[in-house]
N, C-alpha and C positions, 0 to 999 in steps of 0.2 A: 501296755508294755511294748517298747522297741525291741524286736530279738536282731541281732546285729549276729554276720557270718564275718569271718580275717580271712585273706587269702595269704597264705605267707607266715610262717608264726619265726620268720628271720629276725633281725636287730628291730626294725620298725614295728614289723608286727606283733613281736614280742612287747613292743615298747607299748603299741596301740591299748592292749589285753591289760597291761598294767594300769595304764592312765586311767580307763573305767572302771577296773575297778576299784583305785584307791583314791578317787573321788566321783563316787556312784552317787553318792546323794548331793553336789552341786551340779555335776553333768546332768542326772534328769530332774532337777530343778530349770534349770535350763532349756532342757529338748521338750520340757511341760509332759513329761512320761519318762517311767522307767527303759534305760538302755540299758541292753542286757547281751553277752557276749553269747552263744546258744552253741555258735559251730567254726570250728578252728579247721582249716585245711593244710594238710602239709604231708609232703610222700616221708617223711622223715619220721622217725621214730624219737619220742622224747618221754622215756620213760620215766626221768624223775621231773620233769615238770608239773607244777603246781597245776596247770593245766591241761593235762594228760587226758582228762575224761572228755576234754573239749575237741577235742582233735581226732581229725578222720582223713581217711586217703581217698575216700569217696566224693569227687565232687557230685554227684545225682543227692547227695545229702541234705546238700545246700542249694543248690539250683531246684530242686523241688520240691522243696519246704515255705510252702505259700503265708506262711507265720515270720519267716525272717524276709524285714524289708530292704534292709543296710546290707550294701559286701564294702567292706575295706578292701581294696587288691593291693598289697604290697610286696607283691612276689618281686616287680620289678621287671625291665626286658620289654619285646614285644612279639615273643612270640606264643606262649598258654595263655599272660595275662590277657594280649588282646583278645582271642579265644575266649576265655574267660566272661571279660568287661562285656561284648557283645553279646553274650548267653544271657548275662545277668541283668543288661538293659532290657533287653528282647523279653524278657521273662516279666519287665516292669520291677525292677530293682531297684533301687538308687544304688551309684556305684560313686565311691569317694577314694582318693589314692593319691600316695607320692613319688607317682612313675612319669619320670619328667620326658623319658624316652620315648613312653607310649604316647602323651598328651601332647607330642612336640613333631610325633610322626603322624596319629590316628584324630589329632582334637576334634577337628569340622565331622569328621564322620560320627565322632562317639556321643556328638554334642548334641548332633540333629538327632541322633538314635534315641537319645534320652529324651528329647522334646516328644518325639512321635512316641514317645508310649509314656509320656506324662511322669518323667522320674526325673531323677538327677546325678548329672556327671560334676563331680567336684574334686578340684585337686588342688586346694589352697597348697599343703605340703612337697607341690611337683618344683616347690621355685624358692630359695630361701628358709629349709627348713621349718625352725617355729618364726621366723618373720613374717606378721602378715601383712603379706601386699599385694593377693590375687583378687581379696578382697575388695579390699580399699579402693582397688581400679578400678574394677566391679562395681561399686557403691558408693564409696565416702567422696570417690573423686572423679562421679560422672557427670558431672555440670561441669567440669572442665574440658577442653578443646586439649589436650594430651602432643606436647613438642616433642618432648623427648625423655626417654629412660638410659640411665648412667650406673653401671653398678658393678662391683666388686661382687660377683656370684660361686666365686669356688672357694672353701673356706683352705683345701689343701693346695694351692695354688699362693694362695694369701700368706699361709703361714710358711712357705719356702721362701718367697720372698721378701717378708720379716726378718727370718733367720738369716738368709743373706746380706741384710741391710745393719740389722743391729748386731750379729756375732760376728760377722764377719765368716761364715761359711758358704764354699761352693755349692754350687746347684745340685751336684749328688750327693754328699755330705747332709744338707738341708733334707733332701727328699728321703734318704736314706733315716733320717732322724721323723720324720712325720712319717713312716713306717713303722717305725719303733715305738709311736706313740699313737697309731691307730688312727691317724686321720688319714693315710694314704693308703689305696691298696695292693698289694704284692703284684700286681699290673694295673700302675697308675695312668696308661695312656688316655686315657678320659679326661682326668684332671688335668696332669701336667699339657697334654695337645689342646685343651680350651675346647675340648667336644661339649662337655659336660655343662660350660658357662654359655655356650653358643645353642643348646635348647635351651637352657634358662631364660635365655634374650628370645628368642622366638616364642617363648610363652607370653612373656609379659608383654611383647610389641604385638601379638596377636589380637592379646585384650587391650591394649592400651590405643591402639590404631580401630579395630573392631574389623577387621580382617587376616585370614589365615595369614601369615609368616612363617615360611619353609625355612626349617632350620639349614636344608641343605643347600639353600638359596646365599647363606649368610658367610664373610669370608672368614675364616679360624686358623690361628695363629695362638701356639701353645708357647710358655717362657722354656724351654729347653737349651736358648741358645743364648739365655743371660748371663751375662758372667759377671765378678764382683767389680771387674774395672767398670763397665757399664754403672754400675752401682755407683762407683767415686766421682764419674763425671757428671752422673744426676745430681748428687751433693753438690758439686760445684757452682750447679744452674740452680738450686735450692729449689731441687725437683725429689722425686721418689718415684722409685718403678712395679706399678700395679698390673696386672693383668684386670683389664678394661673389656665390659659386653658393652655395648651402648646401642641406640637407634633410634634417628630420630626423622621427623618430617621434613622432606625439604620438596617443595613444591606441594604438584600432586602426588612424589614419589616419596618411596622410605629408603634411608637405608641403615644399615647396620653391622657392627663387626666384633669379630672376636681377637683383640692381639694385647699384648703387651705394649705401656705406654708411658711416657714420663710425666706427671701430674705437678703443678706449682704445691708446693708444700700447705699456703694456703686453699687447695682444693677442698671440698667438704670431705674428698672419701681418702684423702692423701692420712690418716691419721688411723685411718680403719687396719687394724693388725691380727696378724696371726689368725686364726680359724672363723674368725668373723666377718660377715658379711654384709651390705649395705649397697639400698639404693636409693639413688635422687630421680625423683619424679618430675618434669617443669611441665606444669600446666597455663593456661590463658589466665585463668581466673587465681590458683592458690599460689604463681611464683614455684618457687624449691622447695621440695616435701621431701624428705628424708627418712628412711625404714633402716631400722641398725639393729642387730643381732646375733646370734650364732646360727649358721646359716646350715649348719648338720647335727647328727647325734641322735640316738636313742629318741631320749622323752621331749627335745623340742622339733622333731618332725612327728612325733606320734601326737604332740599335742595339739598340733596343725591337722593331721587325720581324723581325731576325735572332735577337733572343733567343725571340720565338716559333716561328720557324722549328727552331732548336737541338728546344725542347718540341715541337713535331707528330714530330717525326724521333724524337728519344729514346724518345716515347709513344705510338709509331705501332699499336700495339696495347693501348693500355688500353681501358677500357671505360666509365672515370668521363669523361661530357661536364656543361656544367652548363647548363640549361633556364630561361629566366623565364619565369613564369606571366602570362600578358595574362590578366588580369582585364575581364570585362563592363564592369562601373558603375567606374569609374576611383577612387580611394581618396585621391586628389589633395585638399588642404582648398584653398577657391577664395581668394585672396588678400584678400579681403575679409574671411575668418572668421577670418584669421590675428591675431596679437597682436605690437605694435610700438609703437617709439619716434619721433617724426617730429621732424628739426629743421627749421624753419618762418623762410624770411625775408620779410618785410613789405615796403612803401614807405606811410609813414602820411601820411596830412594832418596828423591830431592825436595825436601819442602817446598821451598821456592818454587819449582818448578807446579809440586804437586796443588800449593796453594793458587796460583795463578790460572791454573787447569779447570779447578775446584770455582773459581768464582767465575771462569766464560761461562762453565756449562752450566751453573744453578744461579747464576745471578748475582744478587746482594745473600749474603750467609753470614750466620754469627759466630766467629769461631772460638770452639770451648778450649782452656789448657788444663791442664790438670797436672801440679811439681812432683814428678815422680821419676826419677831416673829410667827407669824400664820404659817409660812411656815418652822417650824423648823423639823416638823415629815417627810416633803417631800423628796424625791430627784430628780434629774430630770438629765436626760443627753443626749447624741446626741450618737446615734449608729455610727459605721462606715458605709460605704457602700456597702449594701449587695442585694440580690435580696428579692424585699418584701413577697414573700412565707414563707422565711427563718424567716424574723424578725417578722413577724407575727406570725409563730407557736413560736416566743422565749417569743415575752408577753404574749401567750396565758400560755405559764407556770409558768411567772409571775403572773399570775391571780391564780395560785394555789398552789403556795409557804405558806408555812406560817408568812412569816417574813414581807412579804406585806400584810395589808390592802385592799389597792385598786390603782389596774391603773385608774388614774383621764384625760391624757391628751396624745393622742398621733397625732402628727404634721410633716408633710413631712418637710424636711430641703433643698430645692433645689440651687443648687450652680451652675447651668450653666446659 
């Protein structure tokens, strides 16, 4: 018998306690032994819970109970959890978790902790909720040489910009409505700033590269400052605007970002809506691999928990752990060196003037129109592809032209 400790008995950890036990008898068919929930930790009092008897404020409960080999930590954060995680390795624990904050800040350290005392750190559920694809990276897809990871990873991110695209609601309005329906939190700055999608991508390019990638290394850009016009000019371009983590090989370097971006409609993930989330994986050998799901929630990130749980228990004796290499000098290209499309809107005094302006300083440009009365002072257009240093010092001179007003709206254009 597995005796299994939760850290956390919140939404996930709650979720985790439920999954075993309402299907106890395929999970330890599965784990090839019974998993069995033994000790619940939480300073919170929950006196009508079903599992009340489970639950203690004592961590020395569970950290010295050489019978329980599984801690789920789903407290989340990284300040008791890491605490925590390192007691539990240290103790030869297996630790499984979907604290994408801790694995995105502590991975190299918590990784090699687990190897040197022969246990397991796993956190399929730190990326993607119930999607699995930490695995996959891991395993289904290691005979590949790994180019690049593309992915729509915030599911309340996703569904404000849904809401803005098919009702026609502003970005507070929208956010305000996925508050009301529980995918946002009463301080969404995680979500909506692209914190949250920007360790996501640092996880999966950790594993998918097999070197550490500092979340803080990476550049993030939240949708806060999209607006519906924005919206009618992507239609125009028979585009759609996602909030994009991506990262990919170039050279011997990587790099990677977190912003809002206008996608061809034919893109795989331009279709991907509302609270759901999906990534494209481009390998040497399997082409485009596709992961699609709901990328939050209760029972499909507890399901992702427990299916770790299943693997420390089944693999309680292997020897293969997997290690990122934290590299000295970071290998990150700084977003500045990178190479991009920028769609650019204007407020002109003089068209003429301001268009004429527009093509010395960015070159050859594609320019968008969009029939709308209100929008008759604007212009708006699509850079070519240049390195973003460049096109950034070229609005910045836009901002001091006479003939412009004001830049109102500038939007990566990604086309791989």
């Amino acid at each position: 018998m597995a005796n299994i400790a939760v850290l956390g008995y919140g939404v996930v950890g709650s979720g985790v306690v439920e999954v075993i036990k309402k299907n106890e008898n395929s999970i330890s068919i599965k784990a090839k032994e019974k998993v069995v929930v033994k000790k619940i930790l939480d300073v919170r009092d929950f006196a009508d819970s079903p599992d009340r008897d489970l639950i203690t404020k004592n961590a020395d409960e569970i950290f010295n109970d050489d019978s329980i080999s599984v801690i789920a930590e789903t407290i989340g954060g990284i300040g008791v959890a890491y605490e925590f995680t390192k007691r539990a390795l240290m103790g030869k624990k297996s630790v499984v978790t979907s604290n994408k904050e801790l694995v995105a800040t502590h991975g190299p350290e918590l990784l090699k902790m687990a190897k040197e005392n022969g246990v397991h750190y796993l956190f399929e559920a730190s990326v993607g909720g119930g999607i699995p694809i930490i695995r996959p990276l891991n395993q289904c897809l290691a005979a590949n040489e790994i180019h690049g990871v593309t992915g729509i990873l915030n599911g309340t991110t996703n569904y404000i910009l849904t809401q803005m695209k098919k009702e026609g609601k502003d970005f507070e309005v929208a956010l305000k409505g996925a508050q009301q329906n529980g995918y946002a939190e009463a301080n969404p700055t995680a979500d909506v700033e692209g914190h949250d999608a920007c360790r996501k991508i640092a996880i999966l390019s950790s594993i998918a590269y097999n070197e550490f990638v500092d979340y803080r290394n990476i550049y993030t850009e939240g949708i806060t400052k999209i607006t519906l016009t924005d919206m009618q000019y992507a239609e125009a371009m028979g585009s759609v605007i996602k909030l994009i983590a991506l990262s990919k090989r170039v050279g011997d370097k990587l790099f990677a970002r977190v912003s809002p971006a206008m996608i061809d409609k034919e893109h795989p993930l331009a279709t991907v809506e509302d609270v759901f989330n999906a990534i494209v994986v481009k390998g040497d050998a399997i082409g485009e691999a596709m992961f699609y799901g709901r990328g939050a929630g209760k029972l499909p990130t507890a399901s992702a928990v427990v299916a770790d749980i299943i693997d420390a228990v089944k693999h309680v004796d292997t020897s293969e752990r997997y290690i990122w290499e934290r590299k000295e000098n970071t290998s990150v290209i700084d977003i500045g060196d990178s190479e991009t499309k920028f769609f650019v809107r204007v407020i002109a005094r003089s068209k003429a003037e301001a268009k004429n302006f527009i093509n010395t300083t960015f070159g050859e440009v594609n320019f968008i129109t969009v029939n709308k009365a209100e929008l008759e002072e604007e212009i708006a257009f699509v850079t070519s592809k240049s390195k973003e240093k460049d096109l950034k010092a070229g609005i910045d001179k836009l901002k001091g032209i006479g003939s412009i007003k004001q830049v109102v709206s500038v939007i990566r254009v990604e086309e791989d």
